[in-house]
C-alpha positions as CSV (number, residue, x, y, z in Angstrom):
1,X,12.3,22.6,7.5
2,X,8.5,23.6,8.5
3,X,5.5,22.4,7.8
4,X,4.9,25.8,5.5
5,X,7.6,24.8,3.1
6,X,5.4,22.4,1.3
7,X,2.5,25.1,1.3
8,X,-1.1,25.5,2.2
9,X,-2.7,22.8,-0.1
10,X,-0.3,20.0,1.2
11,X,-2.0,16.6,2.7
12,X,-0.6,15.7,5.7
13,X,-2.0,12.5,7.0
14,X,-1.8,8.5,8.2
15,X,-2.2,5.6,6.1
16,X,-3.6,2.1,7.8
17,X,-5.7,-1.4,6.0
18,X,-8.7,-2.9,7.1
19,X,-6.9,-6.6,7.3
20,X,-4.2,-5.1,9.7
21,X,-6.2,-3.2,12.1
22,X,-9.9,-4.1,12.0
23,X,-10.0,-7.8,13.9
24,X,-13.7,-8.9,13.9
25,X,-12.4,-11.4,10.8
26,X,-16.3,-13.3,11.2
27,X,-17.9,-10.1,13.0
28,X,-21.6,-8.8,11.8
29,X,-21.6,-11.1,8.7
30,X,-18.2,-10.3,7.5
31,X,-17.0,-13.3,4.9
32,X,-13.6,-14.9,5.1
33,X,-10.7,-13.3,3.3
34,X,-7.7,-15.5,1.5
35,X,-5.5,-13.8,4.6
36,X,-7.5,-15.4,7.2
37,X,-7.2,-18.6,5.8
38,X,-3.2,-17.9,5.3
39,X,-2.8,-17.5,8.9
40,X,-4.2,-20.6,9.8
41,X,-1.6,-22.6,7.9
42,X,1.2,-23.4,10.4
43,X,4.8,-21.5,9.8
44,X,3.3,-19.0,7.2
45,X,3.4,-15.8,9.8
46,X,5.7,-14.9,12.3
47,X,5.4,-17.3,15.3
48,X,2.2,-18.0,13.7
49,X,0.4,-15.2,14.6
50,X,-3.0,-13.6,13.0
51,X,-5.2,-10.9,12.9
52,X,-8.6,-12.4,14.2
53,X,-8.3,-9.3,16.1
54,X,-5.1,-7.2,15.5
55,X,-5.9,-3.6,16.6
56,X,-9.8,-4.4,17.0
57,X,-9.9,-1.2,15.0
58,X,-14.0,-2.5,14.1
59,X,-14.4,-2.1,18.1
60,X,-12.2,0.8,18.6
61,X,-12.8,3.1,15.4
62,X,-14.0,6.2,17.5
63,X,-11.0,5.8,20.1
64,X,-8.7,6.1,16.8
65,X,-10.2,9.1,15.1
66,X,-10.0,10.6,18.3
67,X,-6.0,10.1,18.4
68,X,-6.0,11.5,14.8
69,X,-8.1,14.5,16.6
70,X,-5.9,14.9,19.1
71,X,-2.8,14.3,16.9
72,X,-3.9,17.4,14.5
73,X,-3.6,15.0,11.6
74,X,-6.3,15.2,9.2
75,X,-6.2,13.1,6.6
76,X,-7.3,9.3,7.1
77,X,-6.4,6.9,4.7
78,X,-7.8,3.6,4.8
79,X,-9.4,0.3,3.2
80,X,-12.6,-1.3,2.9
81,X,-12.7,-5.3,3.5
82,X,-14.1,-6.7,0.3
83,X,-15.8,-10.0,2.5
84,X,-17.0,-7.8,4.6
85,X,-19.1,-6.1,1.6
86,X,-19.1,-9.2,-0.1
87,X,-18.8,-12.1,2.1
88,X,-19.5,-14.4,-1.0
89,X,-17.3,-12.2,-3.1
90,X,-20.1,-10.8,-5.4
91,X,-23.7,-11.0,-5.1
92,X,-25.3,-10.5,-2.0
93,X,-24.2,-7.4,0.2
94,X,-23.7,-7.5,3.8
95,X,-26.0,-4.1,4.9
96,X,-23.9,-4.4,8.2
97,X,-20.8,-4.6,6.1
98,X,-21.6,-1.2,4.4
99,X,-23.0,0.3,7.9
100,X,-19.3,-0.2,9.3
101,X,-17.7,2.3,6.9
102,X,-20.4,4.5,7.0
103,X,-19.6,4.9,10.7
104,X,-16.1,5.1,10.0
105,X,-17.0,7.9,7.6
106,X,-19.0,9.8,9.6
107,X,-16.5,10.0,12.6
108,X,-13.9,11.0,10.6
109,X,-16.2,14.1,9.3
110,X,-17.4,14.7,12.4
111,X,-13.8,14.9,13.4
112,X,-12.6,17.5,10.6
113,X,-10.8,14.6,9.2
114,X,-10.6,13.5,5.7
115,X,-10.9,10.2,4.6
116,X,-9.0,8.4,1.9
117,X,-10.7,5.1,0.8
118,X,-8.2,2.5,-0.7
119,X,-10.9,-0.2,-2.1
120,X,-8.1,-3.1,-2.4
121,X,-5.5,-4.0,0.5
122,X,-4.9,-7.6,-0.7
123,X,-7.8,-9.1,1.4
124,X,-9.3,-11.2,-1.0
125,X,-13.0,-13.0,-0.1
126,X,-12.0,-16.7,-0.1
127,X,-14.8,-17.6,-2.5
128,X,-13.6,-15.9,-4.9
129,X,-10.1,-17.6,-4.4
130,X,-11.9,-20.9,-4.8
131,X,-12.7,-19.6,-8.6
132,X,-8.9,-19.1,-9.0
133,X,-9.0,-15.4,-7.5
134,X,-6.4,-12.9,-9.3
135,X,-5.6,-15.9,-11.2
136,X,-9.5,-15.5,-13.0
137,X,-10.5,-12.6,-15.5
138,X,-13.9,-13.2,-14.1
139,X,-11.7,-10.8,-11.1
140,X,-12.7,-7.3,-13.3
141,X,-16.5,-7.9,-13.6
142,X,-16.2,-8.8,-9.1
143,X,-14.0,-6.5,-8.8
144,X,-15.9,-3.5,-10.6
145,X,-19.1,-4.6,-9.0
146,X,-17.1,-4.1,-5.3
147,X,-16.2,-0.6,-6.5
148,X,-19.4,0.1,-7.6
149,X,-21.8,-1.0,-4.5
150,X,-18.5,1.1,-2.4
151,X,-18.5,4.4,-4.1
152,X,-22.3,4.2,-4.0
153,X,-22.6,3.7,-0.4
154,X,-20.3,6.7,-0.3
155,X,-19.3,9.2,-2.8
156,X,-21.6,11.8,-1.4
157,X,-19.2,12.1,1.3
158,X,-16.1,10.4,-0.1
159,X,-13.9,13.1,-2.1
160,X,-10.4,11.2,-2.2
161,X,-10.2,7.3,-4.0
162,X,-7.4,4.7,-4.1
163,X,-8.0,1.9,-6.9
164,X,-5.4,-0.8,-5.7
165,X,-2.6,-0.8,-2.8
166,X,0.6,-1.9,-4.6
167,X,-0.5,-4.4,-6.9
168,X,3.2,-5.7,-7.8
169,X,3.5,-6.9,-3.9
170,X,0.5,-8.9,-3.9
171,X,0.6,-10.0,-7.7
172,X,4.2,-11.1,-6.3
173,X,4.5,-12.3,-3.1
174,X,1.3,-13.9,-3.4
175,X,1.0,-15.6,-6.6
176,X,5.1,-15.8,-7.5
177,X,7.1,-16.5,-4.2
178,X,3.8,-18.1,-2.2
179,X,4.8,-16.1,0.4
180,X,1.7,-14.2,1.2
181,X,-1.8,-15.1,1.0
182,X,-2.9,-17.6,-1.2
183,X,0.3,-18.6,-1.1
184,X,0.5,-19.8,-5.0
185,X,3.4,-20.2,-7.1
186,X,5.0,-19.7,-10.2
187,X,5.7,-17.3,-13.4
188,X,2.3,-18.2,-15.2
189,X,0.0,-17.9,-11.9
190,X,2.0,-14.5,-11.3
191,X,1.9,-13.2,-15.1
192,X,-2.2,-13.8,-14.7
193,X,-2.7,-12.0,-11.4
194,X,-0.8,-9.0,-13.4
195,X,-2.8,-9.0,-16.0
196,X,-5.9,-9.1,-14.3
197,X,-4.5,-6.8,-11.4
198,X,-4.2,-4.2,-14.3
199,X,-7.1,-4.5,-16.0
200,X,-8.9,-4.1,-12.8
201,X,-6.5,-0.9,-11.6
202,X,-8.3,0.7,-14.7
203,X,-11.5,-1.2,-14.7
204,X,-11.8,0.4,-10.7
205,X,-10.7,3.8,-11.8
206,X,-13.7,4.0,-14.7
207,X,-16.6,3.1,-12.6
208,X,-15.6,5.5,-10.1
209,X,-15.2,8.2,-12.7
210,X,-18.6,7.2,-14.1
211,X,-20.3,7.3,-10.5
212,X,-18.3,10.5,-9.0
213,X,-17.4,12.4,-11.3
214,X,-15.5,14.9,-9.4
215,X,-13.9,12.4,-7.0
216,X,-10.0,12.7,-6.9
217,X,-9.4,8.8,-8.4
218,X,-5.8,7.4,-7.8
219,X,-4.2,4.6,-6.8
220,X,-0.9,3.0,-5.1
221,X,2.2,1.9,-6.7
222,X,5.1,0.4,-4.1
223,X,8.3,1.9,-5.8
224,X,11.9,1.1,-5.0
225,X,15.1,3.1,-5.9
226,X,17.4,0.6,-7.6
227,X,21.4,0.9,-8.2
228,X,23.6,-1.7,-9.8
229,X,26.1,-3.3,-7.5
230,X,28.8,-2.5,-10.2
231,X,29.0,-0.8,-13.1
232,X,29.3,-4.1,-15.3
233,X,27.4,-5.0,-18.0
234,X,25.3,-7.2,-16.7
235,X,24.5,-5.7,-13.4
236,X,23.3,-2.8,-15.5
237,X,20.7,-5.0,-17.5
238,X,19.4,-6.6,-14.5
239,X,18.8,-3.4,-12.6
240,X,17.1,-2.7,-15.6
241,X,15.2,-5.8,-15.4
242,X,14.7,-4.8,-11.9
243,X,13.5,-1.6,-12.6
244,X,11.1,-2.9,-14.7
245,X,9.3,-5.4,-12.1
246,X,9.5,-2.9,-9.1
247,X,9.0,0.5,-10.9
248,X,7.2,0.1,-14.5
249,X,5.1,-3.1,-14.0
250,X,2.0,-1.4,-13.1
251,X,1.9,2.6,-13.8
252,X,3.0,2.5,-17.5
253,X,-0.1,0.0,-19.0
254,X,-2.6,2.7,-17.1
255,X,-0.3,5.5,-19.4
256,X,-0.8,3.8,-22.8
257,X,2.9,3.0,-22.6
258,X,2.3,-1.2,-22.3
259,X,3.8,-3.6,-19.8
260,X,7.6,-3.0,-19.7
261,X,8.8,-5.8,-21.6
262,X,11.6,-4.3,-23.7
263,X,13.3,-4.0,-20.3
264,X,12.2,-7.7,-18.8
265,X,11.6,-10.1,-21.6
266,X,10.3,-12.7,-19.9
267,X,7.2,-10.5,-20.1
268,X,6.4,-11.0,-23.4
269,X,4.5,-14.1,-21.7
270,X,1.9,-12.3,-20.6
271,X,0.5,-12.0,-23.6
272,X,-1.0,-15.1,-23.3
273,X,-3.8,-13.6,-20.8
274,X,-4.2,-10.8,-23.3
275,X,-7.5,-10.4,-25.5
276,X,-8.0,-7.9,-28.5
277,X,-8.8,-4.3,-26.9
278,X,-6.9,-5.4,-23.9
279,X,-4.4,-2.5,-24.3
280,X,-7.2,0.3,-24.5
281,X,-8.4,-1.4,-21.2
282,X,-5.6,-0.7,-19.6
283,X,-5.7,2.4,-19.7
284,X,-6.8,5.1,-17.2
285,X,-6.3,8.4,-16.3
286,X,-5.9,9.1,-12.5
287,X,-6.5,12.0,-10.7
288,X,-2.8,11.5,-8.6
289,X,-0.1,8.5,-8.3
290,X,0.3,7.4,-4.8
291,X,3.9,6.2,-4.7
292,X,5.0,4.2,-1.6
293,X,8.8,3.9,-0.7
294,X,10.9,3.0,2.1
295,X,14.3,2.0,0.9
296,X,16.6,1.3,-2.1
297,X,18.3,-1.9,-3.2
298,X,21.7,-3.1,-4.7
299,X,21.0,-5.2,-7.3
300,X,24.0,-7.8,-9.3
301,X,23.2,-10.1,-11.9
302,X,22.6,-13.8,-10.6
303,X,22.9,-16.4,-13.2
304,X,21.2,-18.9,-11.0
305,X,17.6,-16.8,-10.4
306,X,15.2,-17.8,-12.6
307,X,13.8,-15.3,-15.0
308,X,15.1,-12.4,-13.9
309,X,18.8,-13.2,-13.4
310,X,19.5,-10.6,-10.6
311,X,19.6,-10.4,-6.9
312,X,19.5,-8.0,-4.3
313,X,22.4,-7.4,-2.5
314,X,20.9,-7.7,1.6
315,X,21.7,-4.2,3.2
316,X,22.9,-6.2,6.2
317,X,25.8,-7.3,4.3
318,X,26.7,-4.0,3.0
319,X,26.8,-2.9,6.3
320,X,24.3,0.1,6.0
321,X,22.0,1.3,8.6
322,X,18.6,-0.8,8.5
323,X,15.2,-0.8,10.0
324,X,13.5,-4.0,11.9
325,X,12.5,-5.1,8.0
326,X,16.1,-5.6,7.3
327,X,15.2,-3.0,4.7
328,X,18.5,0.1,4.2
329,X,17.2,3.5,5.9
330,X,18.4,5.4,3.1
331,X,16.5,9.1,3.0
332,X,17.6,10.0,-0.5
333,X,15.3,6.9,-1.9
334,X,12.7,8.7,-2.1
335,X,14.1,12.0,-3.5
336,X,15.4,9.6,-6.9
337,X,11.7,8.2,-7.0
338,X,10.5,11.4,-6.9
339,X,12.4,12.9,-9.4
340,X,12.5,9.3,-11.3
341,X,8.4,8.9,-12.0
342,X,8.4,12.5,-12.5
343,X,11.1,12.6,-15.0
344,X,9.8,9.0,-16.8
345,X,6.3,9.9,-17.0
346,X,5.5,14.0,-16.3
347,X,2.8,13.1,-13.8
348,X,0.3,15.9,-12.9
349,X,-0.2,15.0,-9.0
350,X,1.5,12.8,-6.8
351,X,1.4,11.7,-3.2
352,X,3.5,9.6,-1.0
353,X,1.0,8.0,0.3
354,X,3.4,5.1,2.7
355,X,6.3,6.0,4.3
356,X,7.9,4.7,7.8
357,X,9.7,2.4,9.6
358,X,10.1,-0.4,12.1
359,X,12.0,0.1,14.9
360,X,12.4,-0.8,18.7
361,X,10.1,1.2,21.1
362,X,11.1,2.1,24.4
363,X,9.5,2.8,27.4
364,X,10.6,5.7,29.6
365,X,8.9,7.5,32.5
366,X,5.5,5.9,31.6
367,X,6.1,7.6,27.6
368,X,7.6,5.6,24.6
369,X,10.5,6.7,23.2
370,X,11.6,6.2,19.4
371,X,13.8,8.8,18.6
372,X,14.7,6.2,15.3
373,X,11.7,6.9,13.7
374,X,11.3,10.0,14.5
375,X,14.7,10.8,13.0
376,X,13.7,8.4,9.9
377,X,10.5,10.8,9.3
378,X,12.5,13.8,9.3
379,X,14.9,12.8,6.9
380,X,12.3,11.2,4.5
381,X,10.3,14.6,4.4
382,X,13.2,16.7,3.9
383,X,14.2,14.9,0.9
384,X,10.7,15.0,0.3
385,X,10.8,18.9,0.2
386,X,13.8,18.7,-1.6
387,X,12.0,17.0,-4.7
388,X,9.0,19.5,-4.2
389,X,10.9,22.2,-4.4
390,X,13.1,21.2,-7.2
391,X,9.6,20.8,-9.4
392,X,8.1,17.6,-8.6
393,X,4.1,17.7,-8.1
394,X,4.0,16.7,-4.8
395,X,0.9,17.2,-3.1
396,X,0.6,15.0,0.4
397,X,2.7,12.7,2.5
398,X,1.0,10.1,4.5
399,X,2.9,8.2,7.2
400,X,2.4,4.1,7.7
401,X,1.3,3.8,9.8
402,X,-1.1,5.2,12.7
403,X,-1.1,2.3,15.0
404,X,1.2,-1.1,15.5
405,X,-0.7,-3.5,13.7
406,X,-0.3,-7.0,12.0
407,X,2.2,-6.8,9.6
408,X,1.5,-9.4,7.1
409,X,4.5,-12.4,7.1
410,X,6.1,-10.7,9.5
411,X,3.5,-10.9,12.4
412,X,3.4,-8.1,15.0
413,X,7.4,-8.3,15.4
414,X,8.1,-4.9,13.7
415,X,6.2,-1.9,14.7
416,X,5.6,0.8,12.2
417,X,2.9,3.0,14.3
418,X,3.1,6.3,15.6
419,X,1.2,5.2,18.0
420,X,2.1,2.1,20.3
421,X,-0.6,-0.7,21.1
422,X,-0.6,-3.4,23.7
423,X,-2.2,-6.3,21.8
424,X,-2.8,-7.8,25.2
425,X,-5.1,-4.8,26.5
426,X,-5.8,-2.6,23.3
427,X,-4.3,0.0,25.0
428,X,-3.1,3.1,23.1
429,X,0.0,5.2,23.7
430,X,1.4,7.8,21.5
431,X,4.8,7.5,20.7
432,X,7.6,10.1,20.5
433,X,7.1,9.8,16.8
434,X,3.7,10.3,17.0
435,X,3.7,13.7,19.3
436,X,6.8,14.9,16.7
437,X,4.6,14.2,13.5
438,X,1.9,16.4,15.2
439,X,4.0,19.3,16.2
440,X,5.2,19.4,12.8
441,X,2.0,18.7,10.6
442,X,0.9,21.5,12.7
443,X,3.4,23.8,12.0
444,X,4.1,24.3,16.2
């Protein structure tokens, strides 16, 4: 496999978030997100950690770009704060906000590096949560003024545009399990933050396409390959039900195609938080799909979980191979969602734009060693090839992530980056990973 396989026009590039890099979290006017509230709440992260400064990425944004120079990697992806446009939320705009980016911007040009702005990454200005956040269709007219005041600021040098960064995760994890920020729970607080998450996916996607008209628009779906434990009825129909949630939630109301609810009944009570016209709202036409994968699951049906009936079935007990996540290294994942969404839904353009893994780092000779991600990124492009090459409109691969950063619930205990950093000294060193990724993007 070489770098030529996938052809001229391929993106190669890094994917990172302003909540998990930038630090600064009350820097230059910035507001308060729903995340740096989350972390203040003792035994919600990892040995109660946070990301006051995580990879002080606001700070160290030139020192960065410079590693993606020196990496040969040119194509940046990644995300604007919201508070720190909007500290309030809406209204008033934070000029030193909007100054940041632009500086952000104009390194990576002055780089020969693309960027990729995603305009949501979950951090959520606070006020807004006090007005019930996701949970309040007041969300698309905040939302749509964000994107607005952003592709303003930027679209004459902006080319490339992500709407939302997998909505299912932090419709669910945030507003189902209460596991990430704001921490709410429940079907009918999750159900709302769908809705709304959608109508805003398309909402997003229309003022940029009415601002930039020749702007690539897109945005991010987190996709999981699914198998039943069994071939048994029922862990058929909750695969299904599975499939659903993970993998049709969010990309087939931008089609036309509705929410899914044929396959996941439960659904059907979303229609509650629907209005006349709602279903021509939904709708959008992107530019690409960014599809996001990093494993599979075994599902089995589970009488006892509510709603949905199924379960996964953990990968540590199946014995397979797994990363720091607990999550199954399994490279043929994201051949099947490959083919899958290309199969379901004849999608003109898309791009993986997350894949990687955690694993341990090791220090040898003064250099970090990981040959385990370095072996997990060659697998995952092969099979990437191999679905490019059997038809699928692949266009661009970005890794997650650049650097080690704060890693949501988790803390900084599992290291994605390609690039290793002391949180103690903000030092910088390039992993194994890191130096294999740039031999190969650049075809050496």
């Amino acid at each position: 496999m070489q770098v030529q396989d996938f052809g001229d026009s391929f993106y190669w590039g890094v994917s990172s978030a302003a909540y998990q890099t930038e630090g600064a979290y009350i820097k230059d006017g910035k507001g308060l997100s729903i995340w740096d509230k989350f972390v203040s709440e003792k035994g919600k992260i990892y040995q109660n950690q946070h990301a006051n400064t995580a990879c002080d990425f606001y700070h160290r944004y030139a020192e960065d770009i410079g590693i993606l120079k020196q990496l040969g990697i040119d194509n940046f992806r990644f995300s604007i704060s919201w508070p720190r446009i909007f500290p309030e939320g809406s209204g008033t705009v934070n000029q030193k906000g909007l100054d940041f980016y632009k500086r952000v911007i104009d390194s990576c040009l002055e780089n020969d590096i693309t960027p990729w702005i995603t305009l949501y990454h979950w951090d959520l200005p606070l006020a807004l949560s006090h007005k019930g956040g996701w949970t309040n269709r007041d969300i698309i007219g905040w939302f749509s003024d964000f994107v607005d005041t952003c592709s303003r600021a930027y679209g004459d040098q902006v080319n490339h545009w992500m709407v939302l960064n997998e909505p299912l995760v932090f419709t669910g994890a945030g507003y189902f399990l209460g596991i990430h920020a704001p921490g709410m729970q429940g079907l009918l607080p999750f159900l709302s933050t769908v809705h709304h998450a959608a109508m805003c996916q398309a909402a997003g996607g229309r003022v940029l396409r009415s601002n930039l008209p020749k702007a690539e628009i897109g945005t991010t779906f987190s996709c999981t390959m699914v198998e039943p434990m069994s071939n048994h009825h029922k862990d058929l129909s909750a695969t299904r039900r599975v499939d659903a949630l993970l993998n049709r939630l969010f990309i087939e109301p931008a089609l036309g195609l509705g929410y899914p609810v044929d396959y996941f009944h439960s659904l059907h009570r979303i229609e509650k938080y629907m209005r006349p016209d709602d279903e021509i709202a939904l709708q959008f036409e992107f530019d690409f799909i960014g599809l996001q994968n990093y494993t599979r699951e075994i599902i089995r049906h589970s009488f006892f979980t509510p709603y949905i009936h199924a379960r996964q079935v953990d990968a540590e007990k199946r014995r397979v191979p797994t990363t720091l996540m607990r999550w199954e290294v399994y490279p043929e994942s994201i051949y099947h969602i490959l083919k899958l969404f290309h199969q379901r839904y004849n999608l003109d353009k898309i791009i993986i734009t997350e894949n990687g893994a955690a694993f341990k780092d090791f220090w040898r000779n003064g250099k970090i060693e990981d040959p385990q991600r370095k072996h997990y990124l060659k697998q995952y492009i092969a099979q990437c090839l191999r679905a490019k090459q059997e038809g699928v409109p692949l266009a661009g691969y970005f890794v997650w992530t650049l650097t080690d950063n704060f890693e949501w619930a988790e803390g900084y205990q599992p290291t994605f980056g390609l690039v290793h950093v002391d949180h103690s000294t903000q030092k910088r060193t390039i992993k194994s990973s890191g130096r294999w990724y740039s031999k190969f993007v650049s075809g050496l």
